[in-house]
N, C-alpha and C positions, 0 to 999 in steps of 0.2 A: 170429278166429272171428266169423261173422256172428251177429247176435241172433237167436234163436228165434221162431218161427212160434206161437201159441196159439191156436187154432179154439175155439170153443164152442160147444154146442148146447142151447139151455132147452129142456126139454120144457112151456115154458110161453106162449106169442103174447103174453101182456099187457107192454107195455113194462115199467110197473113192479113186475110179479111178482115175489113173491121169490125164486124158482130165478134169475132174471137177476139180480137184487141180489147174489145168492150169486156168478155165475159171474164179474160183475164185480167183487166183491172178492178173488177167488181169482186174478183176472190180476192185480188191484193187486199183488197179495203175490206172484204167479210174477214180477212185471218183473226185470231190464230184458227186454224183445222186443217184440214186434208182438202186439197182440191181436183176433182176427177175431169179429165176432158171426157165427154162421149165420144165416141165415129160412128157417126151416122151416115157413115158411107156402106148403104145397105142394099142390098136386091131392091127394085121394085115392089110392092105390094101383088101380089100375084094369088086369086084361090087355089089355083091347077098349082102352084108349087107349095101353098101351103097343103094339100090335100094331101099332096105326091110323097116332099118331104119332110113336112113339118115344119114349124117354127123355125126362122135359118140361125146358128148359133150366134151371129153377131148380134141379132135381135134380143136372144136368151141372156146373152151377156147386158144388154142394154136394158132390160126388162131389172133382171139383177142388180145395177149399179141404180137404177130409180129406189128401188125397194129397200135399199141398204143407206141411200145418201139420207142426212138427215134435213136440208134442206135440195130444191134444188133452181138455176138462173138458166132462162131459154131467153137468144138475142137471135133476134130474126129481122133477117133483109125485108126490103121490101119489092118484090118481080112483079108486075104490071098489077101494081095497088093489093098485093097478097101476099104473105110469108114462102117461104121457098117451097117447091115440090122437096127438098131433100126432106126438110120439119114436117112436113104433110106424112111425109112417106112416114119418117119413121115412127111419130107420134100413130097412123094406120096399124103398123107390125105392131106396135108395145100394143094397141087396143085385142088382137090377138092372143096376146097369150093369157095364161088360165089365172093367174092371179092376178090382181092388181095392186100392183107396186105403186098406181097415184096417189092411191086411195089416201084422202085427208094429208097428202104432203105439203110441205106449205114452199112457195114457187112463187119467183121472183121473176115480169117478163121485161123485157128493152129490146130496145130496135138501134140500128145502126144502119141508115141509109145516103146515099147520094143528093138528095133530093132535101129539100126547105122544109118538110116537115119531119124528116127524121124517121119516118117510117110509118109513122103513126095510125096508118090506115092495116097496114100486115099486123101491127101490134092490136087491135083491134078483134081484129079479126083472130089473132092467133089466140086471145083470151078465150073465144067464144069456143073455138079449137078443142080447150079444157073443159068446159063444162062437162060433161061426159065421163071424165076420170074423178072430179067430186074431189078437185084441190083445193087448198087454202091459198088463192091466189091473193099477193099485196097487191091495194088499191094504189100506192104511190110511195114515193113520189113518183112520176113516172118519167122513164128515161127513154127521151127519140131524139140519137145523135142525130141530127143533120150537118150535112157536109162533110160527113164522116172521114173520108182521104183526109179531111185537114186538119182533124180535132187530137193526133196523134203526133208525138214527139219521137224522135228514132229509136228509142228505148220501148215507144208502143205505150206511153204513159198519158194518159189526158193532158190536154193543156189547155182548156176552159177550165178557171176553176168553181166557174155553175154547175157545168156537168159531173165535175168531183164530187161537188159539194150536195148533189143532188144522190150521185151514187153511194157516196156514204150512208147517206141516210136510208136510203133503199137496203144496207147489207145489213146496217144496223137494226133496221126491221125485222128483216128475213132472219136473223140472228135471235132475234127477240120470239118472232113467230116460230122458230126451232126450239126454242129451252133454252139455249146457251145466253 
């Protein structure tokens, strides 16, 4: 059996965010597979550009890497009680194009926020986000870093070992909910 595909998607652009700290330690702990970052650094959602020029290819690219990953991890900020405009956007564009690449993928979400709950309100809501695409989304365990600046060692490795410990188990699901 070949190794597993991992897609990710931060609802966060800053390289060293910490939803991307998150999502990379969550492949650490899914390996052994291949793990894919998205860039979800996309146009707008626009109908006059998709009319004009179609689907834009960074989207066709991202549409592509869902449809191909065999699992995939969405960590999304939490911006005044909601997941980011950029996870909004681009989850909008992938609903665009003519296949569906969610279809029955199974999809692991976390949050990574500032704030005492950890996000948990974006995460919420970013669930409800997927129904639509008709994922195998895991029920848990669920992961809302709070205080996220500080949950991060200079290597970018966790340093609760709740939240490890909580993360493993979340990859070893998704692991499980993939085949491998």
């Amino acid at each position: 059996m070949s190794e597993p595909i991992l897609l990710s998607l931060s609802g966060s652009l800053r390289q060293n965010a910490t939803n991307r700290k998150l999502l990379r330690e969550a492949a650490r702990l899914f390996e052994p597979g291949t793990h894919i970052e998205a860039d979800l650094n996309l146009p707008l959602y626009d109908g006059d550009l998709e009319e004009g020029e179609g689907i834009p290819k960074g989207v066709q690219v991202l549409a592509g890497q869902i449809a191909c990953a065999d699992a995939v991890i969405i960590s999304t900020p939490e911006y005044n009680k909601a997941p980011s405009g950029v996870l909004k956007n681009a989850l909008d564009w992938v609903s665009r194009t003519k296949d569906k690449p969610w279809a029955n993928k199974p999809v692991a979400v976390m949050s990574a926020a500032a704030g005492r709950a950890g996000g948990e309100r974006a995460q919420m809501i970013l669930r409800s986000y997927m129904v639509p695409f008709q994922t195998r989304i895991l029920q848990g365990p669920e992961i809302h870093l709070a205080d996220s600046s500080n949950e991060f060692d200079a290597q970018g490795k966790l340093v609760n070992e709740r939240y490890e410990n909580a993360l493993r188990t979340l990859m070893q699901n998704l692991r499980s909910e993939a085949g491998f």
